[in-house]
C-alpha positions as CSV (number, residue, x, y, z in Angstrom):
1,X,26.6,-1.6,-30.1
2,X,24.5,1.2,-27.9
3,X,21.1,0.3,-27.5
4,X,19.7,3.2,-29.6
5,X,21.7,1.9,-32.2
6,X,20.3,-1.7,-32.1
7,X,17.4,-0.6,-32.0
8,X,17.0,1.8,-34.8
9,X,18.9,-0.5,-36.9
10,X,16.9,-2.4,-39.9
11,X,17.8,-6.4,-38.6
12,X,19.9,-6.8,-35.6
13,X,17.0,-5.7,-32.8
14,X,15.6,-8.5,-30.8
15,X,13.9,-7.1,-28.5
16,X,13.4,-8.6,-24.8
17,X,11.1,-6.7,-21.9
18,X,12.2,-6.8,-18.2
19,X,9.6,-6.6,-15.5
20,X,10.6,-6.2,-11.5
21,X,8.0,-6.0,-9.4
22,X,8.9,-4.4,-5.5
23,X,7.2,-4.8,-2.5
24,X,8.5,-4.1,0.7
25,X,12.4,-5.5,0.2
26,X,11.0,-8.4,-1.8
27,X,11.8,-8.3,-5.8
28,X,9.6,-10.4,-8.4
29,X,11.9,-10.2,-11.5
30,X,10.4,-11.8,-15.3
31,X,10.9,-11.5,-19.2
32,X,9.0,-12.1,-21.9
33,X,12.2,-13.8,-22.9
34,X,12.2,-17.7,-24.0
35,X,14.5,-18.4,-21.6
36,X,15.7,-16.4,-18.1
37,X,17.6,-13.3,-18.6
38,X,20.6,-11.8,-16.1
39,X,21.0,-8.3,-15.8
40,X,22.2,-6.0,-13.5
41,X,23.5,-8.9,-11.6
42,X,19.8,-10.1,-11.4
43,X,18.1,-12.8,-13.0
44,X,15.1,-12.2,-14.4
45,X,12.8,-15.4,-15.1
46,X,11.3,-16.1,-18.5
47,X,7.2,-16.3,-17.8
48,X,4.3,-15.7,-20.2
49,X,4.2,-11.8,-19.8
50,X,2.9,-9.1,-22.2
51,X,1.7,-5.4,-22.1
52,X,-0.4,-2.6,-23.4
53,X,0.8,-0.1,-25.1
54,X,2.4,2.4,-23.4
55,X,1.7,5.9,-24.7
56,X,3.5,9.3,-24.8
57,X,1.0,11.8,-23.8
58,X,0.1,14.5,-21.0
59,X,-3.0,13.2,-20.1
60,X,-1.8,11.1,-16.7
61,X,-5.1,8.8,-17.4
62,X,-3.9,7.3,-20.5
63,X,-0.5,6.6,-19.0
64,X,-1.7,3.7,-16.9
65,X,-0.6,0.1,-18.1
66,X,-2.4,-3.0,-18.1
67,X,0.2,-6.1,-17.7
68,X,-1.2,-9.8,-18.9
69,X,0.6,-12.8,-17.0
70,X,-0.3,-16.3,-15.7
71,X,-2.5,-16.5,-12.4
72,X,0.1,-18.2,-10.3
73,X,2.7,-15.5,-10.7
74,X,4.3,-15.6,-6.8
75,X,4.0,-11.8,-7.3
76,X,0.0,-11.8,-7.7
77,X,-0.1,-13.9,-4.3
78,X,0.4,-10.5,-2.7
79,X,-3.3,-9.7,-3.9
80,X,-4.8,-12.6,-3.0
81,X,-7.8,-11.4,-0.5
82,X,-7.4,-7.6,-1.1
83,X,-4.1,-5.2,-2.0
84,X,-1.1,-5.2,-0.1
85,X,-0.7,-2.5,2.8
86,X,2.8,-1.4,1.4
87,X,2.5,-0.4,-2.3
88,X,4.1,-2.5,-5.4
89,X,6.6,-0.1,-7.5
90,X,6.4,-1.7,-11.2
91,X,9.6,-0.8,-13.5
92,X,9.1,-2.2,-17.4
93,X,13.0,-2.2,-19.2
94,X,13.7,-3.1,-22.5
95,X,16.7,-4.3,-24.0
96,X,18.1,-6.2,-26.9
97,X,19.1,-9.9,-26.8
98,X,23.1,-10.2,-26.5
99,X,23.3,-6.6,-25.3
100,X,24.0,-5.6,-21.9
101,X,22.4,-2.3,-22.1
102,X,18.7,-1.5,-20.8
103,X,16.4,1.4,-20.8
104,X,13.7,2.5,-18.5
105,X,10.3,2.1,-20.5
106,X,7.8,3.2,-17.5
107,X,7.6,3.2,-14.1
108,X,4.7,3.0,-11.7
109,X,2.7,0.8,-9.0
110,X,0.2,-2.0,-8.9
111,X,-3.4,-0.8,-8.5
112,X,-4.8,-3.8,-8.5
113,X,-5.3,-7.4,-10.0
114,X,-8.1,-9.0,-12.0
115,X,-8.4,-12.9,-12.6
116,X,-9.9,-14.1,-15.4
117,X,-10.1,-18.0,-16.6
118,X,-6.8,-18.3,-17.9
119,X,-5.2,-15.5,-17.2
120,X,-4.3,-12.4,-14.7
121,X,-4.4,-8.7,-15.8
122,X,-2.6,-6.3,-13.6
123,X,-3.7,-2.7,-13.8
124,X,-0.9,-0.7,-13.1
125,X,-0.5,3.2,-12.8
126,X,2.4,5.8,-13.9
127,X,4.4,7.1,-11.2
128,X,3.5,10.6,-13.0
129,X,0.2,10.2,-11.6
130,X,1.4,11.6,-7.9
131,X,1.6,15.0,-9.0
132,X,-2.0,15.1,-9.3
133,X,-2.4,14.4,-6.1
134,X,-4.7,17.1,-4.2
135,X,-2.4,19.4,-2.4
136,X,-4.0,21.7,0.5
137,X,-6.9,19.3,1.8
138,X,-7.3,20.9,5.0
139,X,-11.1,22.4,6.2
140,X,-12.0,24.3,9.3
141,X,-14.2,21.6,11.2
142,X,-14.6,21.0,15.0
143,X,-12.7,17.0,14.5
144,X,-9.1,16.9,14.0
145,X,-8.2,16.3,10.3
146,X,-4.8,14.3,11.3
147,X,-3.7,11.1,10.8
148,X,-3.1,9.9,14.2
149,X,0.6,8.8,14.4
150,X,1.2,11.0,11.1
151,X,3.0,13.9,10.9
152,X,0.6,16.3,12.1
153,X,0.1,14.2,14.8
154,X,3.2,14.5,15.8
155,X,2.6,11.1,18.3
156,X,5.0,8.1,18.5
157,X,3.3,5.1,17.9
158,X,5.6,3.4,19.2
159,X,5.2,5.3,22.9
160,X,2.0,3.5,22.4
161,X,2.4,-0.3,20.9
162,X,1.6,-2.8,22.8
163,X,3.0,-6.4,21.5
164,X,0.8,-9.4,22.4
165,X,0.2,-13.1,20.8
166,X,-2.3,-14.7,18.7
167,X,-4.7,-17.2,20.7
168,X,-6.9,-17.5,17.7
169,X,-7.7,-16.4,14.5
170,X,-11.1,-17.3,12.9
171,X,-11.5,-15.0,10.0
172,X,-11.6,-11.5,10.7
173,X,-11.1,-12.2,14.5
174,X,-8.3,-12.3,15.9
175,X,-8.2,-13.0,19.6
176,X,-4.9,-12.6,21.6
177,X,-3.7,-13.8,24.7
178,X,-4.3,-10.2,27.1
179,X,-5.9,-7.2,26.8
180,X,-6.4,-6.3,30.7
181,X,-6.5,-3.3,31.9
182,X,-7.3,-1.9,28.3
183,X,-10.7,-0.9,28.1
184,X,-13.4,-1.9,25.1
185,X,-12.6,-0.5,22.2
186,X,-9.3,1.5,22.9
187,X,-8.0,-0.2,20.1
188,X,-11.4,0.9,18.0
189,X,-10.0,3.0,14.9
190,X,-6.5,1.7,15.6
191,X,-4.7,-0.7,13.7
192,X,-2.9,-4.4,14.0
193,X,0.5,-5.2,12.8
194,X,2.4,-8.4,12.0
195,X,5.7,-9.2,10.3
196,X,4.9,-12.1,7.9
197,X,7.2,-14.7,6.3
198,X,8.3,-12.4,3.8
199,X,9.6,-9.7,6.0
200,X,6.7,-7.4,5.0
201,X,5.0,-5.6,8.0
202,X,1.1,-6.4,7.4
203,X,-1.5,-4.3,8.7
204,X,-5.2,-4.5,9.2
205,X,-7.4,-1.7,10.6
206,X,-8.8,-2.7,14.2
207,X,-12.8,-1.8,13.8
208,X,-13.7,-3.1,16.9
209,X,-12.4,-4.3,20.2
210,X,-14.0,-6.5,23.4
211,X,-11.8,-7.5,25.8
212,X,-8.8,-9.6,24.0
213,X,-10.7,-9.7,21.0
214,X,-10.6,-7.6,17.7
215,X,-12.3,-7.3,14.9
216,X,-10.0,-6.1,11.8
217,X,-10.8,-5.2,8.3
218,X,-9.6,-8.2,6.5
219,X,-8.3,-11.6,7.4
220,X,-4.6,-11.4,7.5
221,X,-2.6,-14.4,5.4
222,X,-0.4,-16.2,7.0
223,X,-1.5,-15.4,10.4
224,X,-1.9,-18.4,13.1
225,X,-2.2,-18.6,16.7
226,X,1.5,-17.9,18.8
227,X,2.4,-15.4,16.2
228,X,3.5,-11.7,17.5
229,X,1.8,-8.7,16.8
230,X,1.6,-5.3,17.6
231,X,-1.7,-3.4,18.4
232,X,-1.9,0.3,17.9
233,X,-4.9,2.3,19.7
234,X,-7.4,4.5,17.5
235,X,-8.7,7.9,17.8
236,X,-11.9,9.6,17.2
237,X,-10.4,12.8,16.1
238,X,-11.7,14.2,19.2
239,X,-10.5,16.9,21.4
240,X,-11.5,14.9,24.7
241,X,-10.0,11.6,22.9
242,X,-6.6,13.4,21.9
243,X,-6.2,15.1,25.3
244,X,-7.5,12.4,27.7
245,X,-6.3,9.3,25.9
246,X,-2.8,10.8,24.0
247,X,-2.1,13.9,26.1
248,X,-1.6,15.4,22.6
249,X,-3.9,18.6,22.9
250,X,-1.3,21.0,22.3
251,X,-1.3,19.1,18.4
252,X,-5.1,19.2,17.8
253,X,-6.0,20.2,14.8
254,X,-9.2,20.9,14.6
255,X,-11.3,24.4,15.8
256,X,-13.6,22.7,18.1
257,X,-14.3,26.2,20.0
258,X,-15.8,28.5,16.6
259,X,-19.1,29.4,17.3
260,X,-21.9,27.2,15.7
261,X,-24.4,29.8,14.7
262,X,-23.0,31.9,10.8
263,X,-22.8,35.1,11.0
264,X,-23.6,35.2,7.3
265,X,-27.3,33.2,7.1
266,X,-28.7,36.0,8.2
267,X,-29.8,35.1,11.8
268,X,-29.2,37.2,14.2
269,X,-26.2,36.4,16.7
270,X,-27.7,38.0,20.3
């Protein structure tokens, strides 16, 4: 039998729910089933999982979907000190028990996670919610309104990675073996990347730098002394930072010549 037909029939539906959870090119696969179900080729593993009700309506805020689990899902490991860099694509199916065919029920990422004493509850939102996304953002200011490294940009990062290893790591410090020749704070506004276990690339804003040490956002998990990393300098959006540091004037974005006085306050310009 088809799944519509299963489904719309009056006592043969038994209903299962399928929830993969992707980060990176790592899967997290569970059912609401009582016991592990394949498909796909994939097993999915039976956990205590359930959902809100997911809604058919325009209104992008009402799509979101709140998923109850247990608090030591491997999947919720990913948010253990703050979200993951990389975001986690959420794909609810539903099928019927003894049938092989599946739909799509809704499809979205993880925002975030909140524990409670017995249980997890992971907000999730619909994948819908990128088309409102702001489309033109940019303003006529002096600073360059580009990502560095982004496409704007138009820099390699990798023309300017610089690989080193971990000496120390105490907190949100991370001290590596060398940093000669690279002043204070170069990396300031820059970022640090590392490859954990999983074969996810981490990565924690650099806010400050002295000598081999740096200061990142958050502690990294995982992270010990000999590991490998790679350090990416910041910018300050900057005309004299892009040009002297990245030799990337030609791709400035910003009007840092326009005149500071408004013609239109009415001030008089000579």
């Amino acid at each position: 039998m088809t799944y519509a037909a299963i489904e719309s029939s009056a006592q043969s539906g038994r209903p299962v729910e399928l929830y993969e959870f992707l980060s990176g090119a790592t899967y997290y696969r569970y059912t609401s089933a009582d016991g592990d179900v394949v498909y796909g080729g994939n097993t999915y593993t039976a956990v205590p999982i359930a959902r809100g009700a997911v809604e058919a309506t325009s209104e992008t805020a009402r799509l979101a979907l709140d998923i109850t689990c247990a608090r030591d899902l491997p999947v919720l490991g990913l948010f253990a000190l703050m979200p993951p860099d990389q975001i986690v694509a959420v794909t609810l199916r539903r099928l019927h028990a003894g049938d092989g065919e599946a739909i799509t029920l809704w499809m979205g990422r993880v925002l975030n996670v909140t524990l409670n004493n017995a249980a997890a509850e992971v907000h999730c939102e619909s994948v819908y919610t990128s088309l409102k996304r702001t489309g033109l953002r940019r303003l006529y200011q002096k600073g360059c309104p580009h990502v560095v490294y982004g496409p704007g940009c138009g820099l390699d990062r990798d023309d300017f990675k610089v690989v080193r290893t971990v000496s120390t790591v105490s907190g949100t410090t991370v001290t590596v073996s060398t940093l000669s020749g690279y002043a204070d704070g170069y990396f300031a506004g820059g970022y640090l990347e590392w490859e954990s276990a999983t074969g996810i690339f981490e990565r924690r804003a650099i806010r400050a730098q002295t000598g081999a040490a740096l200061t990142i956002s958050f502690p990294l998990p995982g992270l010990a002394a000999s590991a490998s990393v790679n350090l990416y300098p910041g910018c300050d959006h900057s005309l004299a930072t892009c040009d002297g540091k990245f030799d990337n004037r030609l791709n400035y974005g910003g009007q840092p010549y326009y005149p500071d006085k408004n013609p239109f306050n009415g001030v008089a310009i000579y």
